[in-house]
C-alpha positions as a LaTeX table, in Angstrom:
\begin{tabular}{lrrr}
\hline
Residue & $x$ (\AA) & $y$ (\AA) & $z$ (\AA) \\
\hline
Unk1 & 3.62 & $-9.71$ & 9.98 \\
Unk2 & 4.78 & $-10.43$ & 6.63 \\
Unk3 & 8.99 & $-11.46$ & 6.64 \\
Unk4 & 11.96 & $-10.07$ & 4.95 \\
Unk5 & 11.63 & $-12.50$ & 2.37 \\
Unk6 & 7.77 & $-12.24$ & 1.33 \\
Unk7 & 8.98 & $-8.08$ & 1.33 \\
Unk8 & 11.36 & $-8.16$ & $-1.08$ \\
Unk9 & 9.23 & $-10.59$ & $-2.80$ \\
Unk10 & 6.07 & $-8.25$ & $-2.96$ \\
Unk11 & 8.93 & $-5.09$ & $-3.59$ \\
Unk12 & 9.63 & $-6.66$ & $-6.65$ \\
Unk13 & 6.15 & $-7.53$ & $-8.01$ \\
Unk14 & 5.32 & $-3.35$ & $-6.73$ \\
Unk15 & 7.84 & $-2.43$ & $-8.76$ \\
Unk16 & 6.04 & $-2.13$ & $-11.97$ \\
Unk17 & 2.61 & $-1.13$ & $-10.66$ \\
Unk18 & 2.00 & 2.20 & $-11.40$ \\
Unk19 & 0.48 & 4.38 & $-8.41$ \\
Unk20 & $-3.51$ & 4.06 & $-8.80$ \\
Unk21 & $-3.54$ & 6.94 & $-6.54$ \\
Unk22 & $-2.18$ & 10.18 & $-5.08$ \\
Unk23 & $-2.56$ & 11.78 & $-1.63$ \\
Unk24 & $-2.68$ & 15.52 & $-1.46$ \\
Unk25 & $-2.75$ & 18.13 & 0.68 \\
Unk26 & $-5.43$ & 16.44 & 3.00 \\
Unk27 & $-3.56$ & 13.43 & 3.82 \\
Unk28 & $-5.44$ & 10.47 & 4.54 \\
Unk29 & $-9.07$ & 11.87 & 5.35 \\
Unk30 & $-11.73$ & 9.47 & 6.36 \\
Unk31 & $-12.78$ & 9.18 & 2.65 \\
Unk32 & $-9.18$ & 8.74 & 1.44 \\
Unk33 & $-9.05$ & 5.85 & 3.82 \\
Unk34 & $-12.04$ & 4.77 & 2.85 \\
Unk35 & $-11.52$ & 4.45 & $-0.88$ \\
Unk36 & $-8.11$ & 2.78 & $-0.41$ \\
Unk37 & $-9.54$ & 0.16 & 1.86 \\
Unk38 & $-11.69$ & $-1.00$ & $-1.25$ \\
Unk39 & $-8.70$ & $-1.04$ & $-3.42$ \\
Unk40 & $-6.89$ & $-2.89$ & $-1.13$ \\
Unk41 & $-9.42$ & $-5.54$ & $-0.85$ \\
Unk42 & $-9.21$ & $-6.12$ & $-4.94$ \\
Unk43 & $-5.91$ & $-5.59$ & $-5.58$ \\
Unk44 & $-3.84$ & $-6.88$ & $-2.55$ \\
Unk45 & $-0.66$ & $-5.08$ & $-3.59$ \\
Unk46 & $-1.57$ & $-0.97$ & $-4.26$ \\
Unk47 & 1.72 & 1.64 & $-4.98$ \\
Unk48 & 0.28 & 5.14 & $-4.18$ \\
Unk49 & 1.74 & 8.47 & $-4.76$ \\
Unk50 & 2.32 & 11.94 & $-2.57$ \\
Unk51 & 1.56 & 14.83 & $-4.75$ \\
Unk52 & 4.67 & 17.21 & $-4.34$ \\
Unk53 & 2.80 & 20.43 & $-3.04$ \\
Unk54 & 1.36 & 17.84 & $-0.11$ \\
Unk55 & 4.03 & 18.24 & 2.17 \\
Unk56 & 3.86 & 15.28 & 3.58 \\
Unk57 & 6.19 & 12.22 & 4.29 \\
Unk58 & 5.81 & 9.19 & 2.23 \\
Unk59 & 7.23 & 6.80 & 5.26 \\
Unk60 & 4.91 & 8.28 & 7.49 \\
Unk61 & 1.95 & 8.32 & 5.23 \\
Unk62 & 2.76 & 4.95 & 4.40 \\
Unk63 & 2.58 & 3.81 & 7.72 \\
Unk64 & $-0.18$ & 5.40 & 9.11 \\
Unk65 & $-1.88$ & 3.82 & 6.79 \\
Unk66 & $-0.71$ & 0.43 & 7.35 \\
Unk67 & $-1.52$ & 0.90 & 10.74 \\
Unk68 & $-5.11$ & 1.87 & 10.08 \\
Unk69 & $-5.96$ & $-0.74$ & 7.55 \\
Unk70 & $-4.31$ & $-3.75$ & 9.11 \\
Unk71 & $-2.05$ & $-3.70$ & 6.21 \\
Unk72 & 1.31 & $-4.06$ & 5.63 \\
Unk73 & 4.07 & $-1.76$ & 4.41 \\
Unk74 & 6.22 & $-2.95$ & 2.08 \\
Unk75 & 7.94 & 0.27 & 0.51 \\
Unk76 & 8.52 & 3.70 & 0.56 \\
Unk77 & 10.44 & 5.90 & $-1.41$ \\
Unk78 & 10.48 & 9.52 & $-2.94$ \\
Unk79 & 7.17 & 10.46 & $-2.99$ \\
Unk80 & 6.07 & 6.64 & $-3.58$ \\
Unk81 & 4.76 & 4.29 & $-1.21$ \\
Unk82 & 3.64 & 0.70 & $-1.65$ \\
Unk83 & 1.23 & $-1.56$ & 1.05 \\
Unk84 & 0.02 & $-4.87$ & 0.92 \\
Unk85 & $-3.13$ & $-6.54$ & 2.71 \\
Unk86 & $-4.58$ & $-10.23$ & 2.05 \\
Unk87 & $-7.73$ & $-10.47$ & 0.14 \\
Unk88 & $-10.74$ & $-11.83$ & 2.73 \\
Unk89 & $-12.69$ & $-12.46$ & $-0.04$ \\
Unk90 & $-10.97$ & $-15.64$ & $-1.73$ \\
Unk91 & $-12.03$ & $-14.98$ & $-5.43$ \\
Unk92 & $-9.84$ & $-11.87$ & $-5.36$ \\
Unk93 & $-6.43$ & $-13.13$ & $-3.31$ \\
Unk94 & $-3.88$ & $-13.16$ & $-6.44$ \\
Unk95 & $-1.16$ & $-13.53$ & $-4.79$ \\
Unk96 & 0.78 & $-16.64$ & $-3.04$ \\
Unk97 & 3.39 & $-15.41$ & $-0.98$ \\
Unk98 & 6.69 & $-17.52$ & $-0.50$ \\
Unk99 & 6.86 & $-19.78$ & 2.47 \\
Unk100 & 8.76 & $-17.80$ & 5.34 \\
\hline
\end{tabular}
């Protein structure tokens, strides 16, 4: 569990990613999951997007797959939603968070 501090922290580096993906109609299918599981474990920090026509809840998506992936949730708004997860490979962990 990541703290109010090391959220806004990690809000503010999200907040010039650009989503490297979008969710659709299917939601978070076991290949969906699969695929963002891989870019979590590269990138650390990964904004996503909800495609309008989805109909789906970027909060909710957001968490679910937080949930799911042992991640953390650090934002969601609109149709954007941004999680976070710890490299556990150590050549790829690129970001220090601030003490607690």
């Amino acid at each position: 569990m990541i703290s109010g501090k090391q959220r806004a922290y990690l809000r503010k580096m999200g907040h010039d990613l650009r989503p490297v993906m979008q969710i659709g109609k299917e939601g978070l299918s076991d290949t969906v999951i699969t695929a963002i599981d891989e870019v979590l474990e590269k990138r650390e920090l990964v904004k996503f997007s909800i495609l309008e026509n989805a109909g789906l809840d970027a909060r909710e998506v957001c968490d679910e797959l937080a949930k799911r992936l042992f991640a953390e949730p650090v934002q969601a708004i609109g149709g954007k939603f941004i999680i976070y997860r710890r490299s556990g490979n150590e050549k790829n962990r690129k970001i220090e968070l601030p003490r607690r």
